[in-house]
VMD Tcl script that draws the C-alpha trace (Angstrom):
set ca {
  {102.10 -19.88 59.76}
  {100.06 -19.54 63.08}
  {100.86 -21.92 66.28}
  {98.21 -23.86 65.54}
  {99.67 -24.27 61.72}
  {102.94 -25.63 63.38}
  {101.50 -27.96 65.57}
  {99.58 -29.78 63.21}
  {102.60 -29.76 60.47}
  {105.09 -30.89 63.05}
  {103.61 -33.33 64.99}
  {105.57 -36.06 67.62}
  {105.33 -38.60 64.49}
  {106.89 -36.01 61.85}
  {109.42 -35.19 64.06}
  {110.53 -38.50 65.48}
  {111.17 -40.07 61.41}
  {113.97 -37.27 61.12}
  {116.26 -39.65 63.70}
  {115.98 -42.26 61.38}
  {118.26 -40.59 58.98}
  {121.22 -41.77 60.77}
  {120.46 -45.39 59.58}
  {121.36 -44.21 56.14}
  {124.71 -42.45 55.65}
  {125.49 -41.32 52.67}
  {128.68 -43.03 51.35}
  {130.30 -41.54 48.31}
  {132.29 -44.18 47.27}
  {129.05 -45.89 46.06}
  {128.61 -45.95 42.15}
  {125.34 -43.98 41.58}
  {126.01 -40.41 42.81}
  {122.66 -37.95 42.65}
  {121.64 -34.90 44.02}
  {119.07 -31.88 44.67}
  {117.98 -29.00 45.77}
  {114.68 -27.52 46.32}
  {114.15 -23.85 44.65}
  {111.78 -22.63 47.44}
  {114.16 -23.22 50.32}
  {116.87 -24.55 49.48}
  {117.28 -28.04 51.64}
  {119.42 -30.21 49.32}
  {119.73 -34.21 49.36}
  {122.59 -36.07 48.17}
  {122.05 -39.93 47.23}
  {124.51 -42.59 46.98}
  {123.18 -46.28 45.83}
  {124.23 -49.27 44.66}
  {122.44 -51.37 42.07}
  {121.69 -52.43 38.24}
  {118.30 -50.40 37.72}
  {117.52 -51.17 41.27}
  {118.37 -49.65 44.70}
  {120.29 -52.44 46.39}
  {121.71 -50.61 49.08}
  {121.74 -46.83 49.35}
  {122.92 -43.53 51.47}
  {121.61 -40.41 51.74}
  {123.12 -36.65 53.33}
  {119.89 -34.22 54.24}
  {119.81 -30.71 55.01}
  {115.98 -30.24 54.91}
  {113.69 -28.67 57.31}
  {111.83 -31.47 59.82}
  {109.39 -31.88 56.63}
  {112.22 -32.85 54.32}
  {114.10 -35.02 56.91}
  {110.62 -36.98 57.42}
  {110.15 -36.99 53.67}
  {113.70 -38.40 53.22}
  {112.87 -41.28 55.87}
  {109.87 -42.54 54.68}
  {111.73 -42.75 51.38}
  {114.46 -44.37 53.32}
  {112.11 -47.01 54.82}
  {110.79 -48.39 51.21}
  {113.60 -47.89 48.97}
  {115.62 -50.77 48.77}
  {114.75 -53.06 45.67}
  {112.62 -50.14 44.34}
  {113.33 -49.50 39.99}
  {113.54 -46.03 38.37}
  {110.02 -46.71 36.84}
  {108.69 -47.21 40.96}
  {110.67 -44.13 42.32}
  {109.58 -42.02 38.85}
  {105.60 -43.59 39.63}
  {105.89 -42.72 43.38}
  {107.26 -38.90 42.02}
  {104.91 -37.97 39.64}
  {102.00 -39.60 42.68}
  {103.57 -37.63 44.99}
  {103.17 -34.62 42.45}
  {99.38 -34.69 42.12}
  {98.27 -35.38 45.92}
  {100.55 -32.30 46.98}
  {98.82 -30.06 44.01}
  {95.61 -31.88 45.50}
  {94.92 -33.44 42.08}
  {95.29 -37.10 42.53}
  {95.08 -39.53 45.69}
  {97.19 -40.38 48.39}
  {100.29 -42.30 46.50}
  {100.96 -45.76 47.13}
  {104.22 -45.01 49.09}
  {104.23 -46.31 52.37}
  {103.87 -44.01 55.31}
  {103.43 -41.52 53.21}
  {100.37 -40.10 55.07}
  {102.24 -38.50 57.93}
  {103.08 -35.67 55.36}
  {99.62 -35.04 54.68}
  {99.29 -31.78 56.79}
  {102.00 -30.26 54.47}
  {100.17 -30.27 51.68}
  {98.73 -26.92 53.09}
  {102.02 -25.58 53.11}
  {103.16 -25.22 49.66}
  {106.47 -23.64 50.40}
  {107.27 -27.29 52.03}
  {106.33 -29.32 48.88}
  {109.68 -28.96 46.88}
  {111.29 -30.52 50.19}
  {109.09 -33.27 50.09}
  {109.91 -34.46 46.77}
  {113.58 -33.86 47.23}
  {114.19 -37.61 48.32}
  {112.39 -39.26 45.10}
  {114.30 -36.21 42.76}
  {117.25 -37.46 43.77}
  {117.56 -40.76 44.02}
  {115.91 -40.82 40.53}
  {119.20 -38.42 39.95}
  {121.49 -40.69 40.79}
  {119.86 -44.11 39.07}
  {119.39 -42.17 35.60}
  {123.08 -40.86 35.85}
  {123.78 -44.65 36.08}
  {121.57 -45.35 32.86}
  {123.17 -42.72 31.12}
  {127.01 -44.11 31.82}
  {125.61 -47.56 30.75}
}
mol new
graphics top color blue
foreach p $ca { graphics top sphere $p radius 0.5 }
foreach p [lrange $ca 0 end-1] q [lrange $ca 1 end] { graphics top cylinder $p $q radius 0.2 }
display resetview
């Protein structure tokens, strides 16, 4: 990745969401437990929610790159009251812009992470926030 690369991928707005992580620590004594872990580069996210088929309240632990974190906060900032079927829609939208097959998904926010769609080695980071929170709420369905 060249300078110029960097600066566009991490730019003051990418890197300032990461800080809003802290807002949302994850607490394991919450019912829906989820987790993963990107196969490129292996940044993990653990999720912790509560809610009946909807995320009432919710933590998260993030060891991602500055993409990842920024991923993980713009999750952070629209996920409460969000279903499985919203977090799977946002997923599979998600999906298709990165692959540069579909349009920008609905997600709030979600723009800032537009530069990383060049970088495919940062796209399994990206999704890491949606993976597993969907984790944790079909773990729930599953026990139910």
């Amino acid at each position: 990745m060249t300078a110029s690369q960097r600066t566009a991928l991490y730019s003051p707005e990418l890197l300032a969401l990461a800080v809003e992580l802290a807002d949302c620590p994850l607490d394991p004594a919450m019912p829906l437990q989820g987790h993963a872990r990107s196969r490129t580069c292996g940044s993990t996210i653990t999720f912790s929610a509560r809610g009946d088929g909807r995320i009432e309240t919710f933590g998260m632990r993030v060891a991602a790159c500055a993409v990842g974190q920024a991923a993980a906060a713009l999750f952070a900032r629209s996920a409460t009251g969000r279903t499985t079927a919203e977090v799977e829609e946002a997923l599979d939208q998600l999906r298709g812009w990165l692959a540069k097959e579909g349009a920008e998904p609905t997600w709030p926010g979600i723009g800032v992470l537009a530069p990383a769609r060049d970088h495919p080695g940062r796209h399994e980071a990206i999704l890491l926030p949606w993976r597993a929170a969907l984790d944790a709420l079909c773990n729930a369905q599953t026990r139910g």
